[in-house]
N, C-alpha and C positions, 0 to 999 in steps of 0.2 A: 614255839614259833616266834613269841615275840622277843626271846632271848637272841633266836637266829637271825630274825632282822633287826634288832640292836647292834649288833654282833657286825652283820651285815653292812648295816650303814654308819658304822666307828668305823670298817675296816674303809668305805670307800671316802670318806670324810678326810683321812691321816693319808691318802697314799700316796700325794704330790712329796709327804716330806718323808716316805717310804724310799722314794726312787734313791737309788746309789749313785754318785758324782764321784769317778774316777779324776782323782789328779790331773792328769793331762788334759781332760775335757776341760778344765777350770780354765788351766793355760793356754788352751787353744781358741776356746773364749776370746779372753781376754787378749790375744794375739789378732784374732778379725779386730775387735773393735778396735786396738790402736792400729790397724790398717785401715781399718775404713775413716778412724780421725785426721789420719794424714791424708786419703784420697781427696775430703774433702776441706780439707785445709789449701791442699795442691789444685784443688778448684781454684777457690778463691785467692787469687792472685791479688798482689799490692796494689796492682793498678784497676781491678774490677773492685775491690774496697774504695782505695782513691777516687773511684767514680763514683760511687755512690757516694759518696760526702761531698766530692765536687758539687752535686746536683744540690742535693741536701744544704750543705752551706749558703752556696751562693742564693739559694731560694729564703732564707733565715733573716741573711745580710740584708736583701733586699724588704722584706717583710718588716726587719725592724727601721731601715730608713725609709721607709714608707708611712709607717704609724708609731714612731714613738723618736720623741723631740733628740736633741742631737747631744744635751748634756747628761740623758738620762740612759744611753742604749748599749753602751760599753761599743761603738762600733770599732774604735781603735785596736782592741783585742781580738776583735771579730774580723777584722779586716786582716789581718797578721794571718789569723790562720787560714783566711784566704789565698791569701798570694802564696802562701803554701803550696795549694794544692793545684792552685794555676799554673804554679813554677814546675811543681811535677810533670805536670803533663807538657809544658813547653822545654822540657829536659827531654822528657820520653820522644817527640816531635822528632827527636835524632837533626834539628837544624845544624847547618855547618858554622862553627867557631867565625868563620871569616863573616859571615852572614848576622854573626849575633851580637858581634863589639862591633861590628861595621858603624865608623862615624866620622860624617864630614861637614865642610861646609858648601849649601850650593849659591845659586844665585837669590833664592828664596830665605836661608839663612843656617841655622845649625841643624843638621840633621845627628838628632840623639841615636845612640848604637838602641836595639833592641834590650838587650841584660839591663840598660840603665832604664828604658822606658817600664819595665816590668816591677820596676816600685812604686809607680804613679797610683796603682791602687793602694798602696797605704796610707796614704794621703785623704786622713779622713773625712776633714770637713768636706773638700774639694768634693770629692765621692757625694757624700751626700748631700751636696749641692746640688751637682749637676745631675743625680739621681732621680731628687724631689723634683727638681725643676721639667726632667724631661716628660715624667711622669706629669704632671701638670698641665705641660705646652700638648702634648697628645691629648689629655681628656677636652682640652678647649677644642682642637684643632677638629677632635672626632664628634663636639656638635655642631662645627659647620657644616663639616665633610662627612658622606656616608660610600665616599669612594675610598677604596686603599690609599692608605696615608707613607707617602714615599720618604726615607729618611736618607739625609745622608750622612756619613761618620770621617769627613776627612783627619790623618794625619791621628790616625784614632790609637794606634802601637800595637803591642805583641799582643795585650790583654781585652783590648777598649773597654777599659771600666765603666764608662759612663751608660754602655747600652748591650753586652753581652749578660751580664746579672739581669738587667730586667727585663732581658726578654727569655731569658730561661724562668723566672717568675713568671712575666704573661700565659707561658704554657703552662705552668702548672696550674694558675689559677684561671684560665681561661678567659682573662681580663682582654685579651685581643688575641684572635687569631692569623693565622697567615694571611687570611685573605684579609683582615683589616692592615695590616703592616707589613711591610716591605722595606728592608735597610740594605744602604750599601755601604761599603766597609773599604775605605783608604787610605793606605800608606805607600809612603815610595821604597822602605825597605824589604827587601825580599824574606828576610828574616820576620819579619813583623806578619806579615803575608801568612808564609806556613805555619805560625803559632796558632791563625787567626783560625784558617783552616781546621789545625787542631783543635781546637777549643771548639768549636761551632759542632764537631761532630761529637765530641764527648758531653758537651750539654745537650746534645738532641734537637737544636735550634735551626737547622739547615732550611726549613720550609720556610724560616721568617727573613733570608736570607735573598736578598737580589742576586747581588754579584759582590766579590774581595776582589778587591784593583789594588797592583802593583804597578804607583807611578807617580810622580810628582803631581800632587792635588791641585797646583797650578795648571793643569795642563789634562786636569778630567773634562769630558764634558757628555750632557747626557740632554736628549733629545727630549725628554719629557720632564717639567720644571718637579723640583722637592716641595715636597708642607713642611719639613722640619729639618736642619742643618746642626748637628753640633757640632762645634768646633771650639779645640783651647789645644793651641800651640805656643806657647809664651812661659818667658822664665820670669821672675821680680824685674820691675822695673819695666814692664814690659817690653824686654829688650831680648834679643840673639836671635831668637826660635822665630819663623816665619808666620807669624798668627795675622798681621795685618794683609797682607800680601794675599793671604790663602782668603781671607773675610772679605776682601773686597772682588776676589773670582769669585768665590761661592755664593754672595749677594744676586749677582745675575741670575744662579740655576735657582733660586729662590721663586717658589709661588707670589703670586702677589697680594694673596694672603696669608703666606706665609709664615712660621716663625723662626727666626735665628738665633739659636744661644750659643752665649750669654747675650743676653737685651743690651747689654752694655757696659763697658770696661770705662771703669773713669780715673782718667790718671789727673794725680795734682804733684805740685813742687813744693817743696820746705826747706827751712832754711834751718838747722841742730845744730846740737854739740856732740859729732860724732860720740865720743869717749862715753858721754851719758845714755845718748839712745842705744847703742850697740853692746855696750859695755856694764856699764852702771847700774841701770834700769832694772838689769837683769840679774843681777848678784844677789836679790833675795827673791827670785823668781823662782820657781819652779820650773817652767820650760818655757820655750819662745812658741810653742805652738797653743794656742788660745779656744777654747771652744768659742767661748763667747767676746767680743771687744773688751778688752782694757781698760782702765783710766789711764790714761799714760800720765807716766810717772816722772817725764823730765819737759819741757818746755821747748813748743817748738814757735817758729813763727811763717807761719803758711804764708805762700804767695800765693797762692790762686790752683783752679783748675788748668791742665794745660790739653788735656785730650779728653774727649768722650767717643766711645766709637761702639758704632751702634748702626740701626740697619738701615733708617736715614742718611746718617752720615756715609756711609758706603755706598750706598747706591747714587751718591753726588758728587762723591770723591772726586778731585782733580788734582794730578800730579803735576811735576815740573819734574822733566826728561834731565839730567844732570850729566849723565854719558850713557854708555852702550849697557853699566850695569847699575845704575843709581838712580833712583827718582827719589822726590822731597816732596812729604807734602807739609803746608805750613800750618802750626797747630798756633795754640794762641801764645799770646805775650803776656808777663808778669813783671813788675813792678819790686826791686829789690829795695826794703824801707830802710832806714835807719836802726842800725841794728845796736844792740847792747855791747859796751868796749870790751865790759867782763867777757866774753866771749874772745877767747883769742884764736881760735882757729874755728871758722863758721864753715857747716859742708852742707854742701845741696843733696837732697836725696829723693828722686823719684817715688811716689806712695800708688798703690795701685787699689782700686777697689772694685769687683764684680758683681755685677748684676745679675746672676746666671735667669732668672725667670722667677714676675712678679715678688713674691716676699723673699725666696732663696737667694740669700750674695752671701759672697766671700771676702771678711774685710782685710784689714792690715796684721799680719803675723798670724791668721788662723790657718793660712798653707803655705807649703815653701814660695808658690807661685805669684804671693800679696806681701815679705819682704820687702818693707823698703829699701832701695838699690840707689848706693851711697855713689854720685861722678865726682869722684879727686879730681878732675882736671879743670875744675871750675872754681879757680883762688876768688874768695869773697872778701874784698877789704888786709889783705896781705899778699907778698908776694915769695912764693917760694923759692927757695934756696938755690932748687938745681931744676932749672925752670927746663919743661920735655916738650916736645912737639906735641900739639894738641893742647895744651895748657892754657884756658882764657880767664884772664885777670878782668875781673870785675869788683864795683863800688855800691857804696849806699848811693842808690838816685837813680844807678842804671837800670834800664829794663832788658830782662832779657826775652828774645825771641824766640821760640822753640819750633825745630821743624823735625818732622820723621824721616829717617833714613830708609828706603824700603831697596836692601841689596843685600849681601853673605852677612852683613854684620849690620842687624837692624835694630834701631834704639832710636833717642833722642841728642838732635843735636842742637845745645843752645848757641845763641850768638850774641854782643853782646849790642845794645841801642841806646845810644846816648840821649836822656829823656829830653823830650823838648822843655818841662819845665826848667830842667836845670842853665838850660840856654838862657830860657825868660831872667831869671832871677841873676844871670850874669849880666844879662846884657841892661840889666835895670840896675847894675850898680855900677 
């Protein structure tokens, strides 16, 4: 008996490797499974992956310019393969060609095509400026306020970097919910519009969502005032793009406690040597784009600040009506010194600097948008050859006066003011 049940339980122990596998079973096997690899390959489609990294990503990006400093986060890389995937989906959007290079000039100033505004997110430091900053101006904002905090985003583009990533991070982290936040979302191109669209439904963000207005941001207006405005429309030099124009309507829908970023854009005047700052400077440089300020490397000699503009200043603003499409307002005056002979050809160059919110700014050459922005038409101490319309020849002693032009082509224009010292000192000899 115990032979029988040894016997017995070898035989039922061995008899999975008893059974016989016919050839074809093997093959036919193997025939489901690379069908059923392909059905579910054929699930997962490029763009249900692309979603899921969309989310993924952009929650990463924000994560790390929220808590880790700006030299150490590799965000530039990070940001690349961002716009990647926002580009995907503003591909997939199917927007029409005429709708996505659409680019003019209005009364307000350049309006950028769509396809150009969609590299604004590479633009790293900017990103995490205005990232950190908005993040910031909302935790202040939400220990005054326990009411929904109303945002508004004019002139924001295809992507609006500065507030579609965090608030696809707010939802994941629960850091505010819809009923804490409410954005609204403006541009006047229509292309910019359906991207926006797109994007808000592939992040999942549509409950943090007021309204996407399609329309000149001049010309929103909304019955119940904002806690928070961001706005950056502006090229170097603070010049072309209608950023003043737009800052000083959107000042009004402003709470009055309100906050406006950037706190304040400070432009000043200087007086180079083209060749060295442009040129020179930069021959054992590695790139013009800075994480951190410079020592600069060539010698300038600053005239002064000539604008700050800021939520004070907007809110006081008074123009001078010029015609049906121009106003001035007058910014301040500077003082051109005595300048060096070695210098033979001296250029003026607009420098800009941003305050986006408390510690957060952006200074000279850490985005394309802080570029100092060189005006040839203003001869300092020489007179050119083939002298052009617009051209103002100015000296050591004159002061110039600088006013804003707010119309299609809006920038600084100086003029030039014969110092009264220099009177004095004639009339005393």
């Amino acid at each position: 008996m115990a032979n029988l049940h040894s016997k017995s339980a070898q035989t039922q122990c061995f008899q999975p490797e008893c059974t016989t596998h016919q050839p074809w079973q093997e093959h036919l096997a193997g025939d489901i499974k690379d069908q059923l690899r392909q059905q579910i390959h054929a699930q997962i489609t490029p763009q249900s992956r692309y979603l899921h990294e969309l989310v993924q990503q952009t929650n990463n990006a924000v994560e790390n310019m929220l808590h880790t400093s700006f030299e150490k986060n590799g965000l530039t890389a990070q940001l690349e393969e961002l716009y990647s995937l926002y580009k995907y989906f503003y591909d997939e959007a199917n927007i029409a060609k005429s709708w996505r290079t659409r680019r003019y000039i209005n009364n307000t100033g350049l309006i950028i095509s769509p396809d150009h505004c969609t590299h604004s997110i590479k633009d790293a430091r900017r990103v995490y400026a205005f990232t950190r900053g908005i993040d910031a101006a909302l935790k202040k904002l939400r220990q005054q306020n326990s009411k929904t905090l109303r945002v508004a985003y004019p002139a924001c583009g295809p992507f609006a970097p500065f507030l579609l990533p965090l608030l696809s991070y707010y939802k994941h982290t629960q850091a505010y919910t819809p009923s804490d936040l409410q954005v609204t979302l403006i541009d006047i191109q229509q292309g910019a519009v359906e991207s926006l669209q797109q994007l808000v439904n592939k992040l999942g963000i549509g409950e943090y969502i007021e309204n996407i207005v399609c329309c000149d941001a001049v010309d929103f207006h909304s019955e119940k005032p904002f806690q928070l405005i961001v706005l950056e429309a502006l090229q170097h030099g603070f010049s072309r793009e209608g950023h003043m124009r737009l800052a000083k309507h959107f000042a009004t829908l402003l709470d009055e406690k309100g906050i406006f970023l950037p706190q304040s854009i400070v432009v000043g005047a200087a007086v180079v040597d083209a060749q060295k700052e442009y040129v020179e400077q930069w021959q054992t440089t590695e790139t013009t784009i800075n994480p951190e300020p410079i020592p600069r490397e060539v010698p300038r000699v600053e005239l002064g600040e000539i604008l700050n503009v800021n939520l004070g200043m907007l809110r006081k603003m008074k123009t001078q009506q010029q015609d049906e499409f121009t106003q001035l307002y007058q910014c301040n005056a500077v003082d051109i010194p005595e300048l060096s002979p070695s210098l033979k050809r001296q250029t003026l160059i607009i420098h800009t600097r941003i305050m986006v919110y408390e510690n957060e700014q952006i200074t000279e050459y850490q985005s394309g948008i802080t570029h100092p922005l060189p005006d040839l038409q203003v001869c300092i101490n020489f007179t050119p050859r083939d002298l052009k319309p617009g051209d103002l020849l100015v000296k050591s002693g004159d002061t110039l006066q600088f006013y804003y032009c707010l119309n299609g082509l809006p920038g600084f224009l100086p003029i030039a003011l014969e110092n009264p010292k220099n009177k004095s000192v004639l009339s005393a000899g």
